[in-house]
DSSP file (Angstrom, degrees, kcal/mol; ACC not computed):
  #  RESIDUE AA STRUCTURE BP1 BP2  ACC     N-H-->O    O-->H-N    N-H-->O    O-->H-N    TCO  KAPPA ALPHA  PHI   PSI    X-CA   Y-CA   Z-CA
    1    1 A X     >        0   0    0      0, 0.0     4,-2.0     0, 0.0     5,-0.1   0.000 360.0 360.0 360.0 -56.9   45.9   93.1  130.9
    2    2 A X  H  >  +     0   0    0      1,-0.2     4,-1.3     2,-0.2     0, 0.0   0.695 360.0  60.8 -73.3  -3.2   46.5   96.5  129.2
    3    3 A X  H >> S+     0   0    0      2,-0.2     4,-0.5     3,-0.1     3,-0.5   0.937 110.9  42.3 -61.3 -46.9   50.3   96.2  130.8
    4    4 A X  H 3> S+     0   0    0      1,-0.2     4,-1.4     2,-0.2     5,-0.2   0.832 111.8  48.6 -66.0 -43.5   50.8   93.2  128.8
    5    5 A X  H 3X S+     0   0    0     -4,-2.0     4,-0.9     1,-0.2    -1,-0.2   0.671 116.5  43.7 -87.4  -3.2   49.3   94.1  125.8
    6    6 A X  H <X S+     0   0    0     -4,-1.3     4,-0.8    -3,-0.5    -1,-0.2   0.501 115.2  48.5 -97.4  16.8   51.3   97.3  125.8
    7    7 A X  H  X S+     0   0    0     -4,-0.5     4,-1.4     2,-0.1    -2,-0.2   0.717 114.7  43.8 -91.3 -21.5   54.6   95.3  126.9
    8    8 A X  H  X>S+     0   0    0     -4,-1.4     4,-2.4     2,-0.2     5,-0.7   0.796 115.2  56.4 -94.9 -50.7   54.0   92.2  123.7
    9    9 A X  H >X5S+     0   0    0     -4,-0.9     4,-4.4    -5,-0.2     3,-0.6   0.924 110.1  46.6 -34.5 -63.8   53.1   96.0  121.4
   10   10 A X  H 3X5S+     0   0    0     -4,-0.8     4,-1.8     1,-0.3    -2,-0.2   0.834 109.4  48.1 -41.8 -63.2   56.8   97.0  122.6
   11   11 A X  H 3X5S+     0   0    0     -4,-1.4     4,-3.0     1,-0.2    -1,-0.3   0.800 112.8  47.7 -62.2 -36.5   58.3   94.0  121.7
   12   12 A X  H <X5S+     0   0    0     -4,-2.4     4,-2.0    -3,-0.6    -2,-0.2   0.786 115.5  48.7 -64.0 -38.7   56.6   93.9  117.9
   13   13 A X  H  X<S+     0   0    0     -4,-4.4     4,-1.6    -5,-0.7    -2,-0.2   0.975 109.4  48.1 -81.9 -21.2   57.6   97.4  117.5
   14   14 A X  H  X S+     0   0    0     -4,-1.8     4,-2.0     2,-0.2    -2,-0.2   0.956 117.9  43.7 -59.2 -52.0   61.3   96.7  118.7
   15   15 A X  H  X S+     0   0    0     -4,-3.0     4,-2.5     2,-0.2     5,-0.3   0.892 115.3  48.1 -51.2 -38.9   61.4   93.5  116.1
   16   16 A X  H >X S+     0   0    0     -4,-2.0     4,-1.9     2,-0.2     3,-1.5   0.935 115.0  47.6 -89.6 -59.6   59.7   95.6  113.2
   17   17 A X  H 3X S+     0   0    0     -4,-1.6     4,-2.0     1,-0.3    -1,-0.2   0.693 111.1  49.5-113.1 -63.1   62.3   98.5  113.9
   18   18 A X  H 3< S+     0   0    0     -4,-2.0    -1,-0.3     2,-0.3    -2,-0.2   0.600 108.9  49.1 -78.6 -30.2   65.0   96.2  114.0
   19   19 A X  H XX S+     0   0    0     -4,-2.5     3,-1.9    -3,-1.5     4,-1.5   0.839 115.0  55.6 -72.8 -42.4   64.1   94.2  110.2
   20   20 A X  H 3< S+     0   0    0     -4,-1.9    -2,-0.3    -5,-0.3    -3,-0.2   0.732 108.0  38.7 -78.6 -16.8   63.8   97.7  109.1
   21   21 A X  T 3< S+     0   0    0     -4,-2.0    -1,-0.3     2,-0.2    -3,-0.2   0.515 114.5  54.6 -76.3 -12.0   67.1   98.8  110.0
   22   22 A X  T X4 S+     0   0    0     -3,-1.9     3,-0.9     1,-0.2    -2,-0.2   0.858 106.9  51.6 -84.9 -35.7   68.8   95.5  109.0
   23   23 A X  T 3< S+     0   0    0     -4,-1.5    -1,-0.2     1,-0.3    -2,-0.2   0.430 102.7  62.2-113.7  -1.1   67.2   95.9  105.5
   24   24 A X  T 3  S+     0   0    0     -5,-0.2     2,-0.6     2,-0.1    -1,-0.3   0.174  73.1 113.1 -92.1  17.9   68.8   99.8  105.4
   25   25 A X  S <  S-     0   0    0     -3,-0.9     2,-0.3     1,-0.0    14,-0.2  -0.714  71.3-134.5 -96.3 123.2   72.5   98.4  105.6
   26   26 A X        -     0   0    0     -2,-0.6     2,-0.2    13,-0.1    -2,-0.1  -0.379   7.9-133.4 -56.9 128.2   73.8   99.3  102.2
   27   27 A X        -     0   0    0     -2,-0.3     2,-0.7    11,-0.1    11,-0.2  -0.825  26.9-121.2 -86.7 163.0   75.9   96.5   99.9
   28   28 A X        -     0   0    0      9,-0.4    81,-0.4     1,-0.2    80,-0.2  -0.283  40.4-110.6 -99.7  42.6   78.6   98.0   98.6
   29   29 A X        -     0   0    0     -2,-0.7     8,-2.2     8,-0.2    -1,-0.2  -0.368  59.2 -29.9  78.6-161.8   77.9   97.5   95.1
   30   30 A X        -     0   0    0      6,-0.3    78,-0.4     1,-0.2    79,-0.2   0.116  45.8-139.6 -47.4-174.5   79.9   95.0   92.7
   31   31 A X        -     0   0    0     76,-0.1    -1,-0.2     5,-0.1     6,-0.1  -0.018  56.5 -71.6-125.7-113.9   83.7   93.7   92.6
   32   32 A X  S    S+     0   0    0     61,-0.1    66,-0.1    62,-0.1    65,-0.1  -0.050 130.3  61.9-145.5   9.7   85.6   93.3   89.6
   33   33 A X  S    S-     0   0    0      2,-0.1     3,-0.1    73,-0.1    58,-0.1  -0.462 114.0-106.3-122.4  13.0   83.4   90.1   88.6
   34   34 A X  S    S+     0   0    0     56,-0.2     2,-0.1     1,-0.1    57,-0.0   0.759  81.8 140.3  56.5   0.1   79.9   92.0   88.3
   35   35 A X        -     0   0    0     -5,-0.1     2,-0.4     1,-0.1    -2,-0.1  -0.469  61.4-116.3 -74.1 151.5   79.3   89.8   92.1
   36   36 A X        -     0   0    0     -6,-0.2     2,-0.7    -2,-0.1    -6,-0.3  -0.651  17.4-141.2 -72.3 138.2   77.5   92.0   94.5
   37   37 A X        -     0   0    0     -8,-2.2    -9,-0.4    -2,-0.4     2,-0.4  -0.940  29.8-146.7-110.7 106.3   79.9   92.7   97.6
   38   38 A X    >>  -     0   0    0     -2,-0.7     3,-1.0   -11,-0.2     4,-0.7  -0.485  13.6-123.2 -82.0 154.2   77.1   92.5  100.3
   39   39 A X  H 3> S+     0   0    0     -2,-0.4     4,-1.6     1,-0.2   -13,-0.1   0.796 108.2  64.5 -76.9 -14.0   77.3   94.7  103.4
   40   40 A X  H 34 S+     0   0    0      1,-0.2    -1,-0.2     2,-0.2   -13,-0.0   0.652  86.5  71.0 -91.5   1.8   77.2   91.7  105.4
   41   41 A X  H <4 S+     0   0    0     -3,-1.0    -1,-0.2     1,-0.2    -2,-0.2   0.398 116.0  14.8 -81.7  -9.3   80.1   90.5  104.2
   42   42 A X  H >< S+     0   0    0     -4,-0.7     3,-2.2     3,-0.0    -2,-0.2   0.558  80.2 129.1-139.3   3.2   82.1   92.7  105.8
   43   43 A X  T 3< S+     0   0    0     -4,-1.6     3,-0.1     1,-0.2    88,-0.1  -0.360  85.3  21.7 -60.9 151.9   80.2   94.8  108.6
   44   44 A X  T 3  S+     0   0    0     87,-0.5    -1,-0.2     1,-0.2    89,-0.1  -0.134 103.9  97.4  79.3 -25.9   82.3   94.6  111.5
   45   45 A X  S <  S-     0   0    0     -3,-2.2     2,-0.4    87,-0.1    -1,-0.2  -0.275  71.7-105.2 -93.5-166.7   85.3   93.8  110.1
   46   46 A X  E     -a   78   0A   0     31,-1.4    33,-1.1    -3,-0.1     2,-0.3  -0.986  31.9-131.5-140.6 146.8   88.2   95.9  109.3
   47   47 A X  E     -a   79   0A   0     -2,-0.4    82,-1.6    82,-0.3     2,-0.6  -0.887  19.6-165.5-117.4 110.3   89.3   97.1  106.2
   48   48 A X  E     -aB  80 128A   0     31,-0.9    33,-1.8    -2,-0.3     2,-0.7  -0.751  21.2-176.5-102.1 105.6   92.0   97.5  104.1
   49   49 A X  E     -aB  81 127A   0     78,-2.3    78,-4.1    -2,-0.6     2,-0.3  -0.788   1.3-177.5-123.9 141.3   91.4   99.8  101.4
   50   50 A X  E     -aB  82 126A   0     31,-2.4    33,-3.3    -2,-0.7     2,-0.5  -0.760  14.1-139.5-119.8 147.7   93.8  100.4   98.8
   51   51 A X  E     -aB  83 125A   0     74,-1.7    74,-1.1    -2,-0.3     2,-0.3  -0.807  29.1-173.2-112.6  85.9   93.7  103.0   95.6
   52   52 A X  E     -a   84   0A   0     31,-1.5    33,-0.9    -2,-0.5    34,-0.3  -0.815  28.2-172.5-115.0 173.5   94.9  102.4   92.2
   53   53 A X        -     0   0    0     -2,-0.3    30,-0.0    31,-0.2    -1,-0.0  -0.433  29.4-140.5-108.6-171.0   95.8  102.7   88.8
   54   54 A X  S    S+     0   0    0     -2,-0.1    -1,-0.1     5,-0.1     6,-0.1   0.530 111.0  38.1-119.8 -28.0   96.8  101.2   86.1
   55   55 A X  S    S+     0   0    0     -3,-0.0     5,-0.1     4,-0.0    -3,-0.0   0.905  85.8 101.1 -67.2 -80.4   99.3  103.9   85.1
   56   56 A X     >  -     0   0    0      1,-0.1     4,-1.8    67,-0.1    68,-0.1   0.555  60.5-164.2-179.1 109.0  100.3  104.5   88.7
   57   57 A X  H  > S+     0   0    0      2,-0.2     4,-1.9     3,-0.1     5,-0.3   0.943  91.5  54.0 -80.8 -25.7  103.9  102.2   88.3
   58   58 A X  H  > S+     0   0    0      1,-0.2     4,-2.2    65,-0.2     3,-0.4   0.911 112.3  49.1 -47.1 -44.8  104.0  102.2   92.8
   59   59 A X  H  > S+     0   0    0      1,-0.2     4,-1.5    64,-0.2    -1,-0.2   0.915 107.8  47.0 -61.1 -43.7  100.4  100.8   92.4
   60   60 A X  H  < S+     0   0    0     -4,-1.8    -1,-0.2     1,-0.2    -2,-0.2   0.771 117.0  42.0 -85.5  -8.3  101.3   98.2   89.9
   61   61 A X  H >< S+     0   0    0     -4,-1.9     3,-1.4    -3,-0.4     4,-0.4   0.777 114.9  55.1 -75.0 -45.6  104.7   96.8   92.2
   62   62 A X  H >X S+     0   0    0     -4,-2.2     4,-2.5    -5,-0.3     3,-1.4   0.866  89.8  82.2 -76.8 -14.3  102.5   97.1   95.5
   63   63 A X  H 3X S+     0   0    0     -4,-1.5     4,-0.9     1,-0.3    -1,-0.2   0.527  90.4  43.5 -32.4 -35.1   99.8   94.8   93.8
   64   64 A X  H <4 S+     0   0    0     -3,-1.4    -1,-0.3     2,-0.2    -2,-0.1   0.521 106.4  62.9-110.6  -0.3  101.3   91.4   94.6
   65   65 A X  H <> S+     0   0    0     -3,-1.4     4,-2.2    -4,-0.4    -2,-0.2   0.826 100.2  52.9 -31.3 -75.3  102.0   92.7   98.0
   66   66 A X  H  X S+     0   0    0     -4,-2.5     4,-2.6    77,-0.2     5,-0.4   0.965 110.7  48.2 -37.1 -61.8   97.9   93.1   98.6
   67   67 A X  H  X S+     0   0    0     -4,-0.9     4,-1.0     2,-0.3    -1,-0.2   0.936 109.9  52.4 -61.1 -37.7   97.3   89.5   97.6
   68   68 A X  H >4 S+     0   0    0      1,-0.2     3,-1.4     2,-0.2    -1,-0.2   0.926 116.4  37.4 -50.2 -68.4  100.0   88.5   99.8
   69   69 A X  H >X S+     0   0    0     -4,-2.2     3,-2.9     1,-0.2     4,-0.9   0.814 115.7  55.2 -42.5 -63.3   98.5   90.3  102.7
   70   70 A X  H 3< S+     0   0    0     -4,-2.6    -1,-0.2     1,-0.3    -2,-0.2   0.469 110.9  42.9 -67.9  -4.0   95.1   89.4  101.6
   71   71 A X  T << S+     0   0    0     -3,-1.4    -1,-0.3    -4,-1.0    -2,-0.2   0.469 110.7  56.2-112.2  -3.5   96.0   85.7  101.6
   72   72 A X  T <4 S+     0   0    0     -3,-2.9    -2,-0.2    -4,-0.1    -3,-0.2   0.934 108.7  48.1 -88.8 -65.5   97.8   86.3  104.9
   73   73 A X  S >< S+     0   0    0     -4,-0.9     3,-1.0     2,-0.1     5,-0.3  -0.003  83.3 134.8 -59.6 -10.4   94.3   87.8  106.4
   74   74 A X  T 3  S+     0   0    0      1,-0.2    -3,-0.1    -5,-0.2     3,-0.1  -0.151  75.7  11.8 -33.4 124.0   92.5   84.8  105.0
   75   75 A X  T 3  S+     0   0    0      1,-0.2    -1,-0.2     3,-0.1     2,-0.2   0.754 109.0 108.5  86.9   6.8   90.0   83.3  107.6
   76   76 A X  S <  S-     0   0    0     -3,-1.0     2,-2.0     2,-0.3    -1,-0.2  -0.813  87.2-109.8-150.7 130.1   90.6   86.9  109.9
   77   77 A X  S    S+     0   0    0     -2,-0.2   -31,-1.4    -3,-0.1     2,-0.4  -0.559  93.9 100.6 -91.7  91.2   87.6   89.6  110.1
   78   78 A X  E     -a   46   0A   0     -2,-2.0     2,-0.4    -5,-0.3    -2,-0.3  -0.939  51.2-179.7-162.6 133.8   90.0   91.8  107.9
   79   79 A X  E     -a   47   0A   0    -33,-1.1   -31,-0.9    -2,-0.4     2,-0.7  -0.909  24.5-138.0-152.9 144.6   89.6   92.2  104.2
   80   80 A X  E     -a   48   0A   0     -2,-0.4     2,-0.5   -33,-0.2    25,-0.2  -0.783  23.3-171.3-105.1 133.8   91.5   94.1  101.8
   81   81 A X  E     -a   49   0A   0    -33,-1.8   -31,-2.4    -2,-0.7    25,-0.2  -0.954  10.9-150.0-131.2 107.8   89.1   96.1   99.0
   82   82 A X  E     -ac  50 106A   0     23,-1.9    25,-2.5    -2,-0.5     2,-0.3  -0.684   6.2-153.0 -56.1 141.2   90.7   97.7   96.2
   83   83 A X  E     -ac  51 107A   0    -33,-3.3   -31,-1.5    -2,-0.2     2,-0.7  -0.899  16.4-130.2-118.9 161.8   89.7  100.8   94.2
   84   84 A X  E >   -a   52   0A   0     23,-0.6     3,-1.1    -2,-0.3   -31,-0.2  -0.901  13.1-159.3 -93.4 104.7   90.1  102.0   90.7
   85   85 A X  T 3  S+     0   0    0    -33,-0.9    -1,-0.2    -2,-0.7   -32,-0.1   0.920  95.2  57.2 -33.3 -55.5   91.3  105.6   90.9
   86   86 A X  T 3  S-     0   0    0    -34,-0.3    -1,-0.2    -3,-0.1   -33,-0.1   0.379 107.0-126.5 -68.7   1.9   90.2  105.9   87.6
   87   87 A X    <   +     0   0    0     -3,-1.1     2,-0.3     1,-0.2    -2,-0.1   0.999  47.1 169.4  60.3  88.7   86.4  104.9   88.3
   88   88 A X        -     0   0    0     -4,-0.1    -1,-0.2     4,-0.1    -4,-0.2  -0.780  11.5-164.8-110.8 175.4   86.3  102.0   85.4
   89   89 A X        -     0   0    0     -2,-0.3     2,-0.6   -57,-0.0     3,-0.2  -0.752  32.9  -4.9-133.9  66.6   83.6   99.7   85.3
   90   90 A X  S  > S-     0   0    0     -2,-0.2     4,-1.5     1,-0.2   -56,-0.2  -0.993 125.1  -1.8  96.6-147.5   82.4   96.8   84.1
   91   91 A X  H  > S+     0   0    0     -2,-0.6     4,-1.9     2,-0.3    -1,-0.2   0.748 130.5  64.0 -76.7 -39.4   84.4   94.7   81.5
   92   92 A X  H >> S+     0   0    0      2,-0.2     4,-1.9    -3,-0.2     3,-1.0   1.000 106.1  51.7 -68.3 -77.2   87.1   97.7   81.8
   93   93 A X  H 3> S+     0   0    0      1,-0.3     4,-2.4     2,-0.2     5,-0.4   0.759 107.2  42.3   2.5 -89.8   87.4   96.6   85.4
   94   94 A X  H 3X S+     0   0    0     -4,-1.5     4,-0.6     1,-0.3    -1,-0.3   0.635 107.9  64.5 -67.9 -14.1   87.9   93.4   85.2
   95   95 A X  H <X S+     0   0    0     -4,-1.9     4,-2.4    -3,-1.0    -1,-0.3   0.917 107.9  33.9 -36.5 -62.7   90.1   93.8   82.7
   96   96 A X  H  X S+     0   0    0     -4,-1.9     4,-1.3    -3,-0.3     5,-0.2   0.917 115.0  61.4 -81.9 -29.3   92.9   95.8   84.4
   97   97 A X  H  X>S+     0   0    0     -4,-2.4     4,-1.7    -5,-0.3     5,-0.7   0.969 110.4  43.3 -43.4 -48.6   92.2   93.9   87.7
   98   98 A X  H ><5S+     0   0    0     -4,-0.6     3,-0.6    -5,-0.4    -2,-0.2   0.976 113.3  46.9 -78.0 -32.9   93.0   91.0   85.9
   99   99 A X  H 3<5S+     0   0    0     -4,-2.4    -1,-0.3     1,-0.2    -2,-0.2   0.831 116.9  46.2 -72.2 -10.8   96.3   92.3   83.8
  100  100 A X  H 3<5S-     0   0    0     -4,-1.3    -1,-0.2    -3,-0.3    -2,-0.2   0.434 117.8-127.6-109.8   8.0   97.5   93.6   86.8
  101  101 A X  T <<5 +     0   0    0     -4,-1.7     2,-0.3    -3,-0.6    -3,-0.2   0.732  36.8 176.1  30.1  58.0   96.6   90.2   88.6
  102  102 A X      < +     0   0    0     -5,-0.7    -1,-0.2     1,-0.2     4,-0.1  -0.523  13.2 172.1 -69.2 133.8   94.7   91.4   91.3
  103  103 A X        +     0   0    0     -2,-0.3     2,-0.2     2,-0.1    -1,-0.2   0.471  58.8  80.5-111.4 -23.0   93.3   88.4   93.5
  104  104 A X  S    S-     0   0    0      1,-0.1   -23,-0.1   -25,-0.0   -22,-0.1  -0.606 101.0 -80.2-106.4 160.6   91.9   90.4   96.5
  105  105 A X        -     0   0    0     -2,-0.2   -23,-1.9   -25,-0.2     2,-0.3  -0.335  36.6-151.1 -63.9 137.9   88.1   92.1   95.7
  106  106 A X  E     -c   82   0A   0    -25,-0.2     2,-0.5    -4,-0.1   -23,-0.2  -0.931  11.5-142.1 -94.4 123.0   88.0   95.4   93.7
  107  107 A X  E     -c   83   0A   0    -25,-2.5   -23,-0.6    -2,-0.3   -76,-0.1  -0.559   5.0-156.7 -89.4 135.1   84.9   97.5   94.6
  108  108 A X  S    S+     0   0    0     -2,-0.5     2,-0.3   -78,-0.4    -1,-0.1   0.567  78.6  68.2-100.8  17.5   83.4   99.2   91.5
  109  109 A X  S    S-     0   0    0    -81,-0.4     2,-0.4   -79,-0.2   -25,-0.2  -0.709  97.2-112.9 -99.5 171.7   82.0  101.6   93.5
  110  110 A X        -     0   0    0     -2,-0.3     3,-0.3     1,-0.1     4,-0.2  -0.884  25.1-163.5-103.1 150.3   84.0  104.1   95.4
  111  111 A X    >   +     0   0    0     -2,-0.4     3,-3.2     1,-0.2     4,-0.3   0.768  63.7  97.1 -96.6 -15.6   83.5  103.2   99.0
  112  112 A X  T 3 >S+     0   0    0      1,-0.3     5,-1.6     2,-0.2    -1,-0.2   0.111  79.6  48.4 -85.0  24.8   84.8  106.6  100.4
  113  113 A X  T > 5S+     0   0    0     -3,-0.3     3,-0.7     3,-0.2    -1,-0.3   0.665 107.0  62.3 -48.3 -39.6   81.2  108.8  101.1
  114  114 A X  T < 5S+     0   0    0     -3,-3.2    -2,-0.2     1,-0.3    -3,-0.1   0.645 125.2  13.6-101.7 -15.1   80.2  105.3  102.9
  115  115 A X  T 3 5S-     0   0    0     -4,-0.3    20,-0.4     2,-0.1    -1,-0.3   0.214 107.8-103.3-143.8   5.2   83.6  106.3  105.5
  116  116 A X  T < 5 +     0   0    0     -3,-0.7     2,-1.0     1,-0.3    -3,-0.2   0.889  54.8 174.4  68.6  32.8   84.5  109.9  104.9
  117  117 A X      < -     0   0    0     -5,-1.6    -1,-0.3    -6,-0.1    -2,-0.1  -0.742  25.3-126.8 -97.0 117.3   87.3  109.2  103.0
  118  118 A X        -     0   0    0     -2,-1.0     2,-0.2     1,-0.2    -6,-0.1   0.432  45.8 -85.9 -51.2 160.0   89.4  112.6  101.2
  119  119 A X        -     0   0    0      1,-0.1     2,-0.5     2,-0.0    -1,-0.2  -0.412  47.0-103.6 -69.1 140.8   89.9  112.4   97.8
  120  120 A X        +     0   0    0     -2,-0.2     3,-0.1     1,-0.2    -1,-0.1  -0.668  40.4 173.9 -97.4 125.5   93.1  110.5   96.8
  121  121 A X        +     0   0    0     -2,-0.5     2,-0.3     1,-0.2    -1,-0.2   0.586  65.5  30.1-115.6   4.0   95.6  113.1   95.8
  122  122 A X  S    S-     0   0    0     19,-0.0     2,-0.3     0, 0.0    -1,-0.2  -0.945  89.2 -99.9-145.1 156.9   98.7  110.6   95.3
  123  123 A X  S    S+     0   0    0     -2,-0.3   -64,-0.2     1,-0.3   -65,-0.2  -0.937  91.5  36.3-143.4 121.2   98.8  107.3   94.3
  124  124 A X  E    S+ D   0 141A   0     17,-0.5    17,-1.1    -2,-0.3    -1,-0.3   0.019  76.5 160.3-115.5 150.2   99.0  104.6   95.7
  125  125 A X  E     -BD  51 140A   0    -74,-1.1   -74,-1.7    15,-0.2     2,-0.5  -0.810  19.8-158.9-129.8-175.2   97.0  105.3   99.0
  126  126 A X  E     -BD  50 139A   0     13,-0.9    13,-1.6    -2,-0.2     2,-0.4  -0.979   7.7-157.5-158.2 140.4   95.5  103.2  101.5
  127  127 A X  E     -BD  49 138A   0    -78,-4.1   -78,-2.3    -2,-0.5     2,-0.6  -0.935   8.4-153.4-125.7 147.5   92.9  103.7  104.1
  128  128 A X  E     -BD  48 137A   0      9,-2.2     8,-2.3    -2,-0.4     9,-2.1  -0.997  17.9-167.0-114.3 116.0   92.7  101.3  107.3
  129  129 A X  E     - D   0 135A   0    -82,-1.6   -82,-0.3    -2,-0.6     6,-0.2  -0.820  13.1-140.5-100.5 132.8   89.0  101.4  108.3
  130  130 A X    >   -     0   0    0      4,-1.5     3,-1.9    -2,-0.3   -83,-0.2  -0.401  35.0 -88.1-107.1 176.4   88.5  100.0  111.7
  131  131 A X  T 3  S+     0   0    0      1,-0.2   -87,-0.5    -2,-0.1   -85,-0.1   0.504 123.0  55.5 -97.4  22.3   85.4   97.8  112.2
  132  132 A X  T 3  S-     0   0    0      2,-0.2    -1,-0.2   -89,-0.1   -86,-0.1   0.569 122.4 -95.2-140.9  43.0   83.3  100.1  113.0
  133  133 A X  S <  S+     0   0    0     -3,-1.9     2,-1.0     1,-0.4    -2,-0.1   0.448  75.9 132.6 114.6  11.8   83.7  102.2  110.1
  134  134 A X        -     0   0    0     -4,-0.2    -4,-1.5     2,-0.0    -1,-0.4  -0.864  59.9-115.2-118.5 141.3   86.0  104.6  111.1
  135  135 A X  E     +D  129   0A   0     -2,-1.0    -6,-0.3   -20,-0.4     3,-0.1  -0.256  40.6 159.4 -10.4 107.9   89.3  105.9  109.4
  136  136 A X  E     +     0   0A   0     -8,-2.3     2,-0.3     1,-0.4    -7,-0.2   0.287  60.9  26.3-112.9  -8.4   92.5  104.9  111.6
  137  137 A X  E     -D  128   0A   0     -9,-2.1    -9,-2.2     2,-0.0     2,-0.5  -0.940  49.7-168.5-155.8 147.4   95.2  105.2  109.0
  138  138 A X  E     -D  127   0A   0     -2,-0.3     2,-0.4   -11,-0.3   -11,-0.2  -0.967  12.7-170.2 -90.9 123.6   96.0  106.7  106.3
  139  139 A X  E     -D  126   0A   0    -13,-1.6   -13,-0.9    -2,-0.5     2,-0.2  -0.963   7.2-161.7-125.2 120.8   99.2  105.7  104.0
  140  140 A X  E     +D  125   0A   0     -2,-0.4   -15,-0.2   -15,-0.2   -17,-0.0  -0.637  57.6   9.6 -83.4 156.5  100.7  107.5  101.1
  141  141 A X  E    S-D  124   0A   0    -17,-1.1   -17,-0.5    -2,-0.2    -2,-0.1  -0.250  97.4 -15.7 102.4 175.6  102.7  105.5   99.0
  142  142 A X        -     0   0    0    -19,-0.1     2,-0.3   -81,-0.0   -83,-0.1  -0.410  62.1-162.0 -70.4 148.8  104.1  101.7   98.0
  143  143 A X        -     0   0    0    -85,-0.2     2,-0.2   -18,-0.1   -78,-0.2  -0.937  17.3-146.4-148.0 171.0  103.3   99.5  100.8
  144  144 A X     >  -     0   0    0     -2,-0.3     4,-1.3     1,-0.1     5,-0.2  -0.735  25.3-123.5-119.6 150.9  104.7   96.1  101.7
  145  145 A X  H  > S+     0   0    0      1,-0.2     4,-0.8    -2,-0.2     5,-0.1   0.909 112.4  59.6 -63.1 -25.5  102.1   93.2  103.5
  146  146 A X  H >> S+     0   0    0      2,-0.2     4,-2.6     1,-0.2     3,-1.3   0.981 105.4  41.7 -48.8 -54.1  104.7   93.2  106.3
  147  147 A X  H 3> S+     0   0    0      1,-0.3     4,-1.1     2,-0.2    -2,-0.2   0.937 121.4  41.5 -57.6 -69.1  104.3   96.5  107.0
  148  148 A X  H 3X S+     0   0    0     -4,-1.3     4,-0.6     1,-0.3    -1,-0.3   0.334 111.0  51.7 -41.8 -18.5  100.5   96.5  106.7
  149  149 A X  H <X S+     0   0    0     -3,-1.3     4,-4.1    -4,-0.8     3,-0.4   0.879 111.1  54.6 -90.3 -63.8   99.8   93.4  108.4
  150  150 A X  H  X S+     0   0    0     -4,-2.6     4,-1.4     1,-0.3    -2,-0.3   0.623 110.2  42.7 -30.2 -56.1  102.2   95.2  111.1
  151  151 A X  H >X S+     0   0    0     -4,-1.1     3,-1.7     2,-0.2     4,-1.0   0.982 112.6  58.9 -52.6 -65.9   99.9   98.7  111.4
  152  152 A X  H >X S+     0   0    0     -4,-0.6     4,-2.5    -3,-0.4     3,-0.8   0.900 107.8  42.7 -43.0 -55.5   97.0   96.2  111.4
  153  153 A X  H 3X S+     0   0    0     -4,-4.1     4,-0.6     1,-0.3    -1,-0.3   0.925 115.3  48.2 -57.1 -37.9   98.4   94.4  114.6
  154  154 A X  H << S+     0   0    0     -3,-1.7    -1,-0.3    -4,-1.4    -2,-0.3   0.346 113.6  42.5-107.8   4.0   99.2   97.4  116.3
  155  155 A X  H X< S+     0   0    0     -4,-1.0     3,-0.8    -3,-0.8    -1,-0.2   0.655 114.0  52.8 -93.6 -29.8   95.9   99.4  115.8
  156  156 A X  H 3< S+     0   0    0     -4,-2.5     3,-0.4    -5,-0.4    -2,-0.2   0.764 108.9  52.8 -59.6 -27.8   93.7   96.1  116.5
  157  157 A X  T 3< S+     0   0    0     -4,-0.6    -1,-0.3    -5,-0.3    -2,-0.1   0.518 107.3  52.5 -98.7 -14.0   95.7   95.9  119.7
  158  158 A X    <         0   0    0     -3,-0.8    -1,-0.2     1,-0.1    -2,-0.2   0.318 360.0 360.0 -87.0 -24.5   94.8   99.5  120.5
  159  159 A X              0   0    0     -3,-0.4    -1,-0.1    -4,-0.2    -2,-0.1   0.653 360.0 360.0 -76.5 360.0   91.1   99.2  120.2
């Protein structure tokens, strides 16, 4: 009898351990729409996260490039997450997302404490986050969805 009731204890403390860790998964703030970007919308998958401005002219050419890719990647646990160099915010946000006609989500948070990611010292750059959070590329520079889908294939194929 006291085996049982401390093996059914075990199992309640494994369950109560296990909502309380679920309920520590951060979200990762807004997008460029005031929606909340939930954390469960993208744990596991891997991430393509790209840095720009609105000055930045490489950023604004590689821009319809991302949507491509991000319309390629549709339906695929890969999603590509833009950031604002400049940290804007709010209505300033969606504003330049939307003159520059970004389609794929802009986080208004910066995501990189949540992944260890350096401070962006050129723009545009690009981080490949693998799905389970860790760094696997770095890119300086214009990039094309070819190319990026390409890295994508050949580090997924790697794992």
């Amino acid at each position: 009898m006291v085996i049982r009731l401390q093996a059914v204890m075990a199992n309640i403390a494994g369950i109560v351990a296990g909502l309380l860790l679920a309920g520590c998964t951060e979200d990762f703030g807004v997008d460029q729409h005031g929606q909340k970007v939930a954390a469960e919308r993208l744990e596991g998958q891997w991430l393509v996260i790209n840095y720009w401005a609105e000055w930045c002219a490489p950023c604004r050419s590689e821009i319809p490039e991302l949507n491509t890719l991000a319309e390629q990647l549709s339906g695929q646990p890969i999603s590509v997450l833009g950031v604002n160099f400049d940290g804007l915010q709010g209505a300033e946000l969606s504003k330049a997302a939307q003159a520059l006609g970004i389609e794929f989500t802009v986080l208004a948070e910066d995501p990189a404490p949540r992944f260890g990611l350096p401070r962006a010292e050129v723009l545009p750059v690009t981080f490949i986050v693998d799905g389970q959070g860790q760094v696997r590329e770095r890119l300086l520079g214009e990039q094309t969805a070819a190319g990026l889908g390409a890295r994508l294939t050949i580090l997924r194929t790697q794992e």
